[in-house]
C-alpha positions as CSV (number, residue, x, y, z in Angstrom):
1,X,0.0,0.0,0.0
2,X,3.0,2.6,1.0
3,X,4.4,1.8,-2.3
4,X,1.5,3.0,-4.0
5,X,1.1,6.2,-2.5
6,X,4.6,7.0,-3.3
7,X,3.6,6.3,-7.0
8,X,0.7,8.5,-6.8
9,X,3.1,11.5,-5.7
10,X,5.4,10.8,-8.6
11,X,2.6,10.4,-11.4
12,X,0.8,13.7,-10.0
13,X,4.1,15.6,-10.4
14,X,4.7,13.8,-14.0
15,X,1.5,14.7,-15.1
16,X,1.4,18.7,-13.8
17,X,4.8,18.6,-16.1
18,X,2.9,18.2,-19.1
19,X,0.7,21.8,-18.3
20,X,-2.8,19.9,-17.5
21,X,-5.1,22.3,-15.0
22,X,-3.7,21.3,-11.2
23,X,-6.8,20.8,-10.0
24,X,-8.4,18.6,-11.9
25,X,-4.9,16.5,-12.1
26,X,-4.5,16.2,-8.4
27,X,-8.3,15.0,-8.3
28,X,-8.6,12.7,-11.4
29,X,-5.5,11.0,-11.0
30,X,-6.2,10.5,-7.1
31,X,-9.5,8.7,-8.1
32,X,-8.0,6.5,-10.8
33,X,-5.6,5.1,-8.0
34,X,-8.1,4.8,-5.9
35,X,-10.0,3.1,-8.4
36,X,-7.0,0.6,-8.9
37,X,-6.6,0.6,-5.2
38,X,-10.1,-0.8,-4.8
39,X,-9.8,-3.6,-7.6
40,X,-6.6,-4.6,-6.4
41,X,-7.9,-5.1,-2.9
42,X,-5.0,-2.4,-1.0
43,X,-7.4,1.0,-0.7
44,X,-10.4,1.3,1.8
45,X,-13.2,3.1,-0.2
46,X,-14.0,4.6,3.1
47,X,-11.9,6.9,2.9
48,X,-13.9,8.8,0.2
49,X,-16.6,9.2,2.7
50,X,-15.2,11.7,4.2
51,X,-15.3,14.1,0.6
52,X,-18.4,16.1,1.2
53,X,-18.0,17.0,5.3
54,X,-14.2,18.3,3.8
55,X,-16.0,20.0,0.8
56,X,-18.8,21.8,3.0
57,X,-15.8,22.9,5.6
58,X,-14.0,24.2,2.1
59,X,-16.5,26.3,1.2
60,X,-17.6,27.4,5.1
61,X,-13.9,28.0,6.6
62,X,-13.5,31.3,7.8
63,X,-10.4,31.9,7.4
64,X,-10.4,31.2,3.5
65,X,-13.1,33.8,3.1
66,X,-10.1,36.5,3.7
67,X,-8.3,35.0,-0.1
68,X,-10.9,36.8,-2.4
69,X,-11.1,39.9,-0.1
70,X,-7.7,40.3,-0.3
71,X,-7.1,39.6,-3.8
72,X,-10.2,42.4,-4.5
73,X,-8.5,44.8,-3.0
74,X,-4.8,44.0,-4.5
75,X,-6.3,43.7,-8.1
76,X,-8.6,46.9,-7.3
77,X,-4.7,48.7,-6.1
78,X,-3.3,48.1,-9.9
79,X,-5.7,48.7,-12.3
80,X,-6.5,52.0,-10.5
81,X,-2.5,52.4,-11.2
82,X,-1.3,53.2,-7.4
83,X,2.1,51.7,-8.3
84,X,2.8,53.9,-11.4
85,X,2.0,56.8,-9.1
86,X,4.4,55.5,-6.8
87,X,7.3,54.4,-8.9
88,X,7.0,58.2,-11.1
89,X,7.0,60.1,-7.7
90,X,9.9,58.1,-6.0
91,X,11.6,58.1,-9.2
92,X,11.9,61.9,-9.4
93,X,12.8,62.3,-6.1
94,X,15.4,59.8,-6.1
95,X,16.7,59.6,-9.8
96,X,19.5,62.4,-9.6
97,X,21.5,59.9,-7.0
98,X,23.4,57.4,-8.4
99,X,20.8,53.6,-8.2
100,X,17.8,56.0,-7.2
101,X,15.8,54.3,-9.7
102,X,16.9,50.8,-8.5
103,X,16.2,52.0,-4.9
104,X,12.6,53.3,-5.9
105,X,11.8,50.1,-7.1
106,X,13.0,48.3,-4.2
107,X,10.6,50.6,-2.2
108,X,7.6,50.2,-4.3
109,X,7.7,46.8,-4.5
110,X,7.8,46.3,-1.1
111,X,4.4,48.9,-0.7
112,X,2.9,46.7,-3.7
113,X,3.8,43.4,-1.6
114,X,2.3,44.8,1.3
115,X,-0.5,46.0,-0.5
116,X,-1.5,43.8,-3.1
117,X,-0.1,40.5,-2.2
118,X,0.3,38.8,-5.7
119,X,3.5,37.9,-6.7
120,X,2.2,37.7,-10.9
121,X,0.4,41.1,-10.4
122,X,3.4,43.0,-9.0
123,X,6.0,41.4,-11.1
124,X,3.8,41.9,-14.3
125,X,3.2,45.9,-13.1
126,X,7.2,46.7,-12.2
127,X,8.2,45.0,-15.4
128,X,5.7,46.9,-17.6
129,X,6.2,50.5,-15.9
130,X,10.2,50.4,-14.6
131,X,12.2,47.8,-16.9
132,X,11.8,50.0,-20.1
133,X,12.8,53.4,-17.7
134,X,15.7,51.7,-16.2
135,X,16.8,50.2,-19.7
136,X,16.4,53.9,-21.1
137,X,18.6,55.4,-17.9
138,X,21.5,53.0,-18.9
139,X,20.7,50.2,-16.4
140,X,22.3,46.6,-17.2
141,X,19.4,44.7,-18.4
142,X,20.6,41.5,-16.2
143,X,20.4,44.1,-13.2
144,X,16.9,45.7,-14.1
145,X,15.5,42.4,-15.0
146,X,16.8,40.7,-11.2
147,X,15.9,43.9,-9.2
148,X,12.2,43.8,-10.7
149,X,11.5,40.0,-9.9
150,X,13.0,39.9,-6.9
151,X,11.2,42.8,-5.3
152,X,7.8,41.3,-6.9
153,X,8.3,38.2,-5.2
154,X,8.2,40.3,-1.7
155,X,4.6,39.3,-2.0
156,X,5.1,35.9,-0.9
157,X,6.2,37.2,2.4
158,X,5.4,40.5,3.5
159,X,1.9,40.4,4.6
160,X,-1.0,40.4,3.9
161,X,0.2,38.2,1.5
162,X,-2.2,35.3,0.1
163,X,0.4,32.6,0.3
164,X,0.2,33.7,4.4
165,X,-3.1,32.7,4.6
166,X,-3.0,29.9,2.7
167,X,-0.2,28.7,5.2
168,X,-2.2,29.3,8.3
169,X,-5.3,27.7,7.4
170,X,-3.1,24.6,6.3
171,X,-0.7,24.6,9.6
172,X,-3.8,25.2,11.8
173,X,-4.9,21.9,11.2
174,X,-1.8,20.5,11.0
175,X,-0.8,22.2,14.2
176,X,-4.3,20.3,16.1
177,X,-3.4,16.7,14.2
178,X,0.1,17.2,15.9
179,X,-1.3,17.8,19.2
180,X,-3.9,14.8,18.8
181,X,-1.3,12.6,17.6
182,X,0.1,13.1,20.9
183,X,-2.8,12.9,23.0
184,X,-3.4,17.2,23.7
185,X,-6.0,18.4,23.6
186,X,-6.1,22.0,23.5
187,X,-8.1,24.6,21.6
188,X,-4.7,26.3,20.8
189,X,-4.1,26.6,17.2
190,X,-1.9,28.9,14.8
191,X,-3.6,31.8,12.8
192,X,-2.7,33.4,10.5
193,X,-1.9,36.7,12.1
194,X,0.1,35.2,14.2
195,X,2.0,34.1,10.8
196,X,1.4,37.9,9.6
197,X,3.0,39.4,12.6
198,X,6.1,36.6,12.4
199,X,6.4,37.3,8.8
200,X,7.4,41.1,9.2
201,X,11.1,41.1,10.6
202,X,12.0,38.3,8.0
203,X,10.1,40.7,5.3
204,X,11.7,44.0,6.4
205,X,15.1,41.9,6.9
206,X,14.7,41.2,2.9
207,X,14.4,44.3,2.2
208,X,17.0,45.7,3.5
209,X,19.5,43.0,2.2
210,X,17.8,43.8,-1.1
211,X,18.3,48.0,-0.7
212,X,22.5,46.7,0.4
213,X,23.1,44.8,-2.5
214,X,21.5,47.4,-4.7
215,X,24.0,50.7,-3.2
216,X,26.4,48.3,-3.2
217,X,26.7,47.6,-6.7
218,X,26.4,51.4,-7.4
219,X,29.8,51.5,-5.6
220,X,31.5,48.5,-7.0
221,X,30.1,47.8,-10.3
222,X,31.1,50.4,-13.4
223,X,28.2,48.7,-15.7
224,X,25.0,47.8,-13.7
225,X,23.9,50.7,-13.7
226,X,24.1,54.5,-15.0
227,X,26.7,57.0,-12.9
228,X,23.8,59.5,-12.1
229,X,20.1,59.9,-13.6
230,X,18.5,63.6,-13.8
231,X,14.8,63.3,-13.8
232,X,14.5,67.1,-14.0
233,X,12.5,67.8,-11.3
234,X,12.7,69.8,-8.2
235,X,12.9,68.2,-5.0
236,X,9.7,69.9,-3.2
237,X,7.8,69.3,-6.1
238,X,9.1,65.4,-5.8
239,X,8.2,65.5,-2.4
240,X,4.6,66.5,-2.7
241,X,3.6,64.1,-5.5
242,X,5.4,61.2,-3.5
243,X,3.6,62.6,-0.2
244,X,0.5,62.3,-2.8
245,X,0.9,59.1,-4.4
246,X,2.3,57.3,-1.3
247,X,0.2,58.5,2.4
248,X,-3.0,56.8,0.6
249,X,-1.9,53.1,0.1
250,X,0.3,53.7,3.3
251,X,-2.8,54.8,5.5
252,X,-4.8,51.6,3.8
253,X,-2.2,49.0,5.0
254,X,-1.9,50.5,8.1
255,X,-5.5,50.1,8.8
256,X,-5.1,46.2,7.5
257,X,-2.5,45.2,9.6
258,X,-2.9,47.3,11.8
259,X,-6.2,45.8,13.1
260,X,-4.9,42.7,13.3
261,X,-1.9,43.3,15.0
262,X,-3.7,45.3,17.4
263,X,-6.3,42.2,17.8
264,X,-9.4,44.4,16.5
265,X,-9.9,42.3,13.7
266,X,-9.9,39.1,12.5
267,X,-7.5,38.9,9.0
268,X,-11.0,38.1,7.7
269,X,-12.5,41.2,8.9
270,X,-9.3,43.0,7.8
271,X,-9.5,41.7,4.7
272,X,-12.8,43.3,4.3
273,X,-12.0,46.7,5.7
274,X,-9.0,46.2,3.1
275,X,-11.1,45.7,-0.1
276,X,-13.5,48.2,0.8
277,X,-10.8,50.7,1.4
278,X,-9.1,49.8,-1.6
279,X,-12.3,50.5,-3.8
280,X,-12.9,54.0,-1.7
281,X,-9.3,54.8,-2.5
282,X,-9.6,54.0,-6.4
283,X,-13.1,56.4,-6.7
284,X,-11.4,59.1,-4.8
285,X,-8.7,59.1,-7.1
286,X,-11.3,58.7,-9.9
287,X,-9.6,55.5,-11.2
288,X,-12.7,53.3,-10.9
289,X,-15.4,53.3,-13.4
290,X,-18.3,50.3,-13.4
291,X,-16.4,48.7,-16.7
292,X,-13.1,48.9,-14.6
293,X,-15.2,47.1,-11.8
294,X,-16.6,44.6,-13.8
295,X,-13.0,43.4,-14.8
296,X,-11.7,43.1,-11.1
297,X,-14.8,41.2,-10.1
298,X,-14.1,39.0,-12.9
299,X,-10.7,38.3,-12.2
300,X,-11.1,38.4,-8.7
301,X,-13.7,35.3,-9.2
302,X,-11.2,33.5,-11.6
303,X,-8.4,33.5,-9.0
304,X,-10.7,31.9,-5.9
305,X,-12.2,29.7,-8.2
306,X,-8.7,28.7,-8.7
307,X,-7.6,28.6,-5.3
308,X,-10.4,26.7,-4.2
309,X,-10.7,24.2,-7.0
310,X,-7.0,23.3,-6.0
311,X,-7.8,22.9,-2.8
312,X,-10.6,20.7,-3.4
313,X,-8.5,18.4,-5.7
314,X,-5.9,18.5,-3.1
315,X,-8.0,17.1,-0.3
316,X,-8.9,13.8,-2.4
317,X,-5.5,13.9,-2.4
318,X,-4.7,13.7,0.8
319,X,-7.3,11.4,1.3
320,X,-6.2,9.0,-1.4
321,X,-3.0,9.3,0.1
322,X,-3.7,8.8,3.5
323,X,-5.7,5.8,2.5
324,X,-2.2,4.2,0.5
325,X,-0.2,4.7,4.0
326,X,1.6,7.5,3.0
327,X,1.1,10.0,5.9
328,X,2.9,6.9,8.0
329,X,5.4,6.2,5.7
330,X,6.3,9.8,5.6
331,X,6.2,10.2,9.4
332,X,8.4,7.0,9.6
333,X,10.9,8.2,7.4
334,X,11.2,11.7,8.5
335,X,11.1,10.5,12.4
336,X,14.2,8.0,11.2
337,X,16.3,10.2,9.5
338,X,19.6,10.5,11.5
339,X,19.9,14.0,12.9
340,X,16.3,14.4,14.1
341,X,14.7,17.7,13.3
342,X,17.4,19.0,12.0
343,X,18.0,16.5,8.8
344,X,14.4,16.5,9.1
345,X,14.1,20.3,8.2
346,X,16.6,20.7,5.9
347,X,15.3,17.1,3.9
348,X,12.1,19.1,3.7
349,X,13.2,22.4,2.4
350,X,15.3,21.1,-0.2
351,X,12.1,19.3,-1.2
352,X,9.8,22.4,-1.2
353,X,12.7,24.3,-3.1
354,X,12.7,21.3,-5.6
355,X,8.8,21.3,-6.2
356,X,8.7,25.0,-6.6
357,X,10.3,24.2,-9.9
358,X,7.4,22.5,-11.0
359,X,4.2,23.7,-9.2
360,X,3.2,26.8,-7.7
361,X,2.9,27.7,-4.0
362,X,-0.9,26.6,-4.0
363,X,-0.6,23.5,-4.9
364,X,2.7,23.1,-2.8
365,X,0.8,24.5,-0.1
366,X,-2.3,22.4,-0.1
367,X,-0.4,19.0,-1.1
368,X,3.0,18.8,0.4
369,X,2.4,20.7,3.6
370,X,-0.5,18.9,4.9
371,X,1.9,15.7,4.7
372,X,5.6,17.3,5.9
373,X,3.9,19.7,8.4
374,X,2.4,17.7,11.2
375,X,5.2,15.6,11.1
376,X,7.8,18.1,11.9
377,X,4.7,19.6,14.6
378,X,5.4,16.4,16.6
379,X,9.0,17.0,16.7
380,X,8.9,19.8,18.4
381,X,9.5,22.5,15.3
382,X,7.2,25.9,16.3
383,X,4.5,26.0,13.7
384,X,5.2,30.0,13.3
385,X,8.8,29.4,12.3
386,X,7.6,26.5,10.1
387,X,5.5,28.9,8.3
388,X,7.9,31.5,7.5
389,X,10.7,29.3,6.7
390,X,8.5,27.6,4.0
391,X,7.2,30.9,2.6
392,X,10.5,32.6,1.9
393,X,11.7,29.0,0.5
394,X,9.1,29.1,-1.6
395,X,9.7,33.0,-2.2
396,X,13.2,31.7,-3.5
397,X,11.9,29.0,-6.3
398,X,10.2,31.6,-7.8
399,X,13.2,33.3,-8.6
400,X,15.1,29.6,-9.4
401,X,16.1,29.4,-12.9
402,X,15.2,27.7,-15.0
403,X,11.7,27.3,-14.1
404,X,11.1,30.3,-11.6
405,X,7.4,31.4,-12.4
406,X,9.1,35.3,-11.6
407,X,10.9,35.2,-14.8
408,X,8.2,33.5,-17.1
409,X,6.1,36.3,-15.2
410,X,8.7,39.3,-16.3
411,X,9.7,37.2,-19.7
412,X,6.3,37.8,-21.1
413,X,6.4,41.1,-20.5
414,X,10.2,42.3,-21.0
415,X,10.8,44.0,-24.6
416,X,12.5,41.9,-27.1
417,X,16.2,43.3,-26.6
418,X,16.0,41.8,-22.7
419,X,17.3,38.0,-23.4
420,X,16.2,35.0,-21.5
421,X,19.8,35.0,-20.1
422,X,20.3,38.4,-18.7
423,X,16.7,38.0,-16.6
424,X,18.4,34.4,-15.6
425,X,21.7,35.6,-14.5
426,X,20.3,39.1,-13.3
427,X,18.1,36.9,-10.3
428,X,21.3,35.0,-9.0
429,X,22.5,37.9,-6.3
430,X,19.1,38.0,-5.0
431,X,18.8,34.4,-5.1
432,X,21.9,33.9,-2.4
433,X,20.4,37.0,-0.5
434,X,17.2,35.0,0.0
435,X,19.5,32.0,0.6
436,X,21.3,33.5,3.2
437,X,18.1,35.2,5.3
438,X,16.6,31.5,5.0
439,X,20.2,30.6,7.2
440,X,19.6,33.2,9.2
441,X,16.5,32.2,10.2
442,X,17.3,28.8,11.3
443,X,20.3,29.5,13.4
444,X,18.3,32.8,15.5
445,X,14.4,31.5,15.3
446,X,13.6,34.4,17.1
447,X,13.6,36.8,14.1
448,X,10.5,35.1,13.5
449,X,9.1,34.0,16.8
450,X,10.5,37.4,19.2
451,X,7.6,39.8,17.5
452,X,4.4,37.1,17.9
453,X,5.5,36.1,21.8
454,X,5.8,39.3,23.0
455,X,2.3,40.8,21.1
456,X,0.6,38.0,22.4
457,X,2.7,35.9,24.8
């Protein structure tokens, strides 16, 4: 039976190689060994009994309700073109100093990650509005083109980022089958503001690694980037339009996070406040019209139906490979490994950084965390730090050439003269940066866990 639901791993990933929906692959290919399962006499078809109480608590989980909200309100954020205010202002202000346009993209895409969430969306807007600019100003197009996905990829970690509450939901329960497992019973769990308020020294830690390397190079490096850039404008004039562009957004996260941090709101409720506020913001500024609308709702409802459809196909996953043995033969081998947690840990990050070759963080999220996770719970690894670690992992196979969804992102929308291999070799720096804050994190845990314990003990 364990053998099998080895097998069924492998074919799933074999199969999602071939570009068939995720979804629909996790789910058809689970019931076809499931199917041979029950001829062949080594799968319970109990199991599948359990499929409509975990659709109904799909559909009905709190916590998911935040993913549309939040996406409404990031998708809402770039059509109404917040970012292009953003980079224009911080641009003129900074452009007559040597890497001041590097720098102001830095600095907007972390506002976009902390505002919109979506690694495509930000990557997509950055590359469309700064590459050409920086390309024009004499920037290397190996340095534009890493600079631009590696900022958009701050999503992934800097909340409210989707991939965040994804992870809670999904270590939650992991977090209550580890205590089970081990006969506690407690109505503790892990939320996913307590992932949100874990995720922002690692996030701000990026960032300023990012904004070192970047002056750095301006210092060292003769090509990467032009000697000075003269945007022509005066500096109190900067000021206002960056004071302009930049309070709104800033006074919009700060509501969202700061609601939850405070423990006002729920990241549900939050996420709500979030969306409406974004839509407010966008008819203010007179960047909404009821066409506009009718294309975020729209996309808005493609992406949940996404997330969830994945999610459903992942739980007859799990269930399917649950009913193979697989959970034990996981646990077995993970509990075995010589080193303990440690081998454990760094077995299962090299794995997640392997799969993020191939799928995205969804389906990573929803099919290889439910399995690793509430092993490693058991062990004693803290479910916060868990979280974190795998989100900036997973933050650094985007970037992972040569199948990092950044750079297909920024690839479809780079002009002709930017080659393949300059967005490629342009992402290595940052992809050792990310490296080296992933270390970082594992030898002093408490960048992650010294911010949640001492808001809420």
């Amino acid at each position: 039976m364990e053998w099998m639901a080895v097998v069924l791993f492998l074919v799933i990933c074999f199969v999602l190689l071939f570009g068939y929906p995720v979804a629909l692959t996790l789910a058809g290919t689970s019931l076809i060994f499931a199917g041979i399962g029950v001829w062949s006499g080594s799968f319970d078809p109990s199991y599948l009994n359990a499929l409509p109480s975990r659709f109904y608590g799909i559909l009905t989980n709190q916590t998911l309700m935040a993913v549309p909200l939040f996406i409404f309100m990031g998708i809402v954020l770039e059509k109404s073109k917040v970012a292009e205010a953003l980079l224009v202002s911080m641009a003129q202000l900074f452009g007559r100093f040597k890497s001041g346009m590097a720098v102001s993209v830095v600095l907007v895409g972390m506002l976009l990650a902390a505002s919109t969430g979506i690694v495509g969306a930000t990557v997509v807007t950055m590359g469309l509005l700064s590459l050409p600019a920086m390309l024009k100003r004499g920037y290397s197009p190996s340095f534009a083109s890493g600079a631009i996905c590696a900022t958009g990829t701050l999503g992934q970690i800097i909340p409210p980022s989707i991939a965040l509450v994804l992870l809670g939901d999904v270590l939650s329960s992991a977090y209550q089958k580890a205590q089970l497992s081990m006969g506690i019973f407690s109505p503790d769990s892990v939320s996913v503001g307590d992932l949100f308020v874990g995720a922002i020294v690692p996030g701000m830690l990026l960032v300023g690694m990012y904004l070192i390397y970047v002056l750095a190079m301006s210092f060292l490096s003769k090509t990467a980037m032009p000697t000075a850039e003269d945007m022509n404008s005066e500096t109190t004039l900067a000021i206002k339009k960056l004071l302009t562009s930049l309070l709104p957004p800033l006074i919009l996260i700060f509501i969202v996070l700061g609601s939850i941090l405070g423990g006002f709101a729920t990241p549900t409720e939050a996420a709500g406040v979030g969306a409406m506020g974004a839509l407010v913001l966008a008819l203010a500024q007179q960047k909404m019209s009821v066409s506009r609308l009718r294309e975020v709702m729209l996309e808005t409802t493609k992406i949940t139906s996404m997330v969830f459809l994945i999610l459903i196909g992942a739980s007859i996953f799990s269930l399917v490979f649950r009913g193979f043995g697989g959970e034990e033969l996981v646990h077995g081998f993970l509990s075995d490994l010589p080193g303990g947690i440690f081998a454990a840990m760094v077995l299962v990050m090299l794995v997640v950084f392997i799969l993020g070759f191939i799928l995205d963080f969804i389906e990573i999220t929803f099919v290889v965390v439910p399995i690793i996770a509430p092993v490693l719970l058991t062990m004693g690894v803290d479910p916060i730090w868990l979280g974190i670690m795998l989100a900036v992992n997973l933050q650094t196979s985007f970037l992972t050439p040569p199948f990092g969804f950044a750079l297909f992102y920024l690839r479809g929308v780079a002009p002709a003269n930017v080659a393949t291999g300059d967005i490629y070799r342009g992402v290595i720096p940052f992809i050792f940066i990310q490296i080296m804050l992933l270390i970082a994190l594992a030898i002093w845990p408490t960048l992650v866990t010294a911010l949640p314990d001492w808001l809420y003990g």
